[in-house]
Structure formats: C-alpha cells, structure tokens
C-alpha positions as CSV (number, residue, x, y, z in Angstrom):
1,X,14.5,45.2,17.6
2,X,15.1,48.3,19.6
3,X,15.0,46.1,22.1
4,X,17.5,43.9,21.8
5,X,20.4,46.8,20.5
6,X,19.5,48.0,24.1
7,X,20.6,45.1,26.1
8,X,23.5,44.6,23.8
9,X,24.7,48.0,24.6
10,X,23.9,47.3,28.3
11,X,26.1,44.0,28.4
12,X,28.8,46.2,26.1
13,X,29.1,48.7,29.0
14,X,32.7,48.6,31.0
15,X,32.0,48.7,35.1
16,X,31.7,51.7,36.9
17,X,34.8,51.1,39.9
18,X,34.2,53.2,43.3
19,X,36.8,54.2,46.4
20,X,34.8,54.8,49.4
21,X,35.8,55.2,53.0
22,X,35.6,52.0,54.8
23,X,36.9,52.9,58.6
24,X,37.5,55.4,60.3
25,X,38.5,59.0,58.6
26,X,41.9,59.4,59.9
27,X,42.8,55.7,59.4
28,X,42.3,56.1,55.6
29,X,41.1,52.6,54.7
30,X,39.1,52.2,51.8
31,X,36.1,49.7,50.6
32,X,36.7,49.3,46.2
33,X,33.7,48.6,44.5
34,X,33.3,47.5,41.3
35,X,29.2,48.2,40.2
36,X,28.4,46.3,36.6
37,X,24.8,47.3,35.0
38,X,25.6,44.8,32.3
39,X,25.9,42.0,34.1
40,X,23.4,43.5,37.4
41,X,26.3,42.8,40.0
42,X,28.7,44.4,42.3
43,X,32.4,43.4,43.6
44,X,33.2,44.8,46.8
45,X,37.1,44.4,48.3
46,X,36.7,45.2,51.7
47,X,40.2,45.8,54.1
48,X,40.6,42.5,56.2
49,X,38.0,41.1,54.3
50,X,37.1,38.0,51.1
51,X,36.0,39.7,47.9
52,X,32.7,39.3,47.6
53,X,30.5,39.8,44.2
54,X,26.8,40.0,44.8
55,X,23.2,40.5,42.6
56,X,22.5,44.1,42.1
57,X,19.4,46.0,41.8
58,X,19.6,49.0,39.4
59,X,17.2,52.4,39.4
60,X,18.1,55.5,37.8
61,X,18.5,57.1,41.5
62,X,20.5,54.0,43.1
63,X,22.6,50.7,43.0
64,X,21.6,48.1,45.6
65,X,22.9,44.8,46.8
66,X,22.0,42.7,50.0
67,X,24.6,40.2,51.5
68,X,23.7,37.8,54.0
69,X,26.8,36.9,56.4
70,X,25.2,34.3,58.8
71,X,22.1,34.6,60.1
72,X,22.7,38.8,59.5
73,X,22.4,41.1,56.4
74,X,23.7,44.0,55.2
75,X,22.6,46.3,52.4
76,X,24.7,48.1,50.4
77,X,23.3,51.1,48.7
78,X,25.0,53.6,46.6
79,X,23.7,57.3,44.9
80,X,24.0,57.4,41.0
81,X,24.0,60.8,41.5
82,X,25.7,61.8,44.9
83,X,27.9,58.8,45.5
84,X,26.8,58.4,48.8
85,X,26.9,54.4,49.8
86,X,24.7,53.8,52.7
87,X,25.6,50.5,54.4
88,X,22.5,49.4,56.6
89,X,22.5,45.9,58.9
90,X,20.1,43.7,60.2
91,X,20.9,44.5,63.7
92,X,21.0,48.5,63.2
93,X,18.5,50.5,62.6
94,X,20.8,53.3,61.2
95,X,22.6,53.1,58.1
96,X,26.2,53.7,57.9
97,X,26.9,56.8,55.4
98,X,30.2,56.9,53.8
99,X,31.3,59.0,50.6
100,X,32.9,57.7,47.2
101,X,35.0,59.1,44.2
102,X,35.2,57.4,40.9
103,X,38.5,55.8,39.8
104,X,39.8,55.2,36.4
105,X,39.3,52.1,35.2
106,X,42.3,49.5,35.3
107,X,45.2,49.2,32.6
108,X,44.2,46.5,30.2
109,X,46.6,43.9,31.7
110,X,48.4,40.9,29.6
111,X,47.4,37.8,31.4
C-alpha cells in the first residue's frame, strides 16, 4: 500500500524547470531544462537547437540523461544539490561545467 501512495505522489509532482549557461559568459545564452521525476525524463531547449526530451536517471545526489546525436553521445548530468550540470561527449574526455538557477514554474496557460 505504502507503496503505491508513493508512486502516486511521484507521478503528482510538477517538473523542476532549470536556466543554465549554454555559451559563452558574456554572450548570455541559455540551455532551459525541464527535469520530471514523475515521469523519469528531461526536456532540454538548447539556442539554435530541436527540443529534445530524453530518459532520465534519478539518485538523490544527481539527474542524468545520455543523448546519442549520430554515431556521438553526450551526457547530461545535473547536482540536486549544487546545480552544477556537467555536459560530457563521446569525443572529450573533460566534461563541460556550467551553473543553473531554478525558474518559477510557467503560468497555467488557456490552450
């Protein structure tokens, strides 16, 4: 029982929506993300780039989704705690670090 009123609260819980540098400091773009423990998924909006929504992996210490884009990947990693998403490739061997704030979540909108 105590089971189940978990994972209905789980599916109940509104995402968690992120702004995090994307580029370069001083050019002030941004990557949105949109992280949904409910559903185990995140949205990301990058600048110049498709929406993509991708599987998540949830721990207590981090959020974690892999995207393949060809024949590369790229992990996207962000701290519960810090807000600290690392981007790592397949073709790099050191993560990208970037820092996030929360943002309120959207106006209920009418259609």
């Amino acid at each position: 029982m105590w089971l189940l009123l978990a994972q209905a609260s789980l599916a109940a819980a509104a995402p968690t929506y992120l702004s995090c540098q994307w580029g370069e400091v001083s050019e002030g773009s941004r990557v949105e993300l949109a992280i949904d423990e409910g559903n185990q998924r995140i949205t990301i909006a990058r600048p110049d780039y498709e929406v993509v929504v991708l599987p998540a992996l949830f721990s207590p210490d981090e959020v974690r989704a892999t995207e393949r884009i060809g024949t590369e990947t790229m992990t996207w990693t962000i701290g519960r705690t810090d807000l600290i998403l690392k981007i790592g490739t397949s073709f790099s061997s050191t993560p990208r670090t970037r820092a996030c704030e929360i943002k309120p979540t959207p106006a209920e909108r009418a259609f």
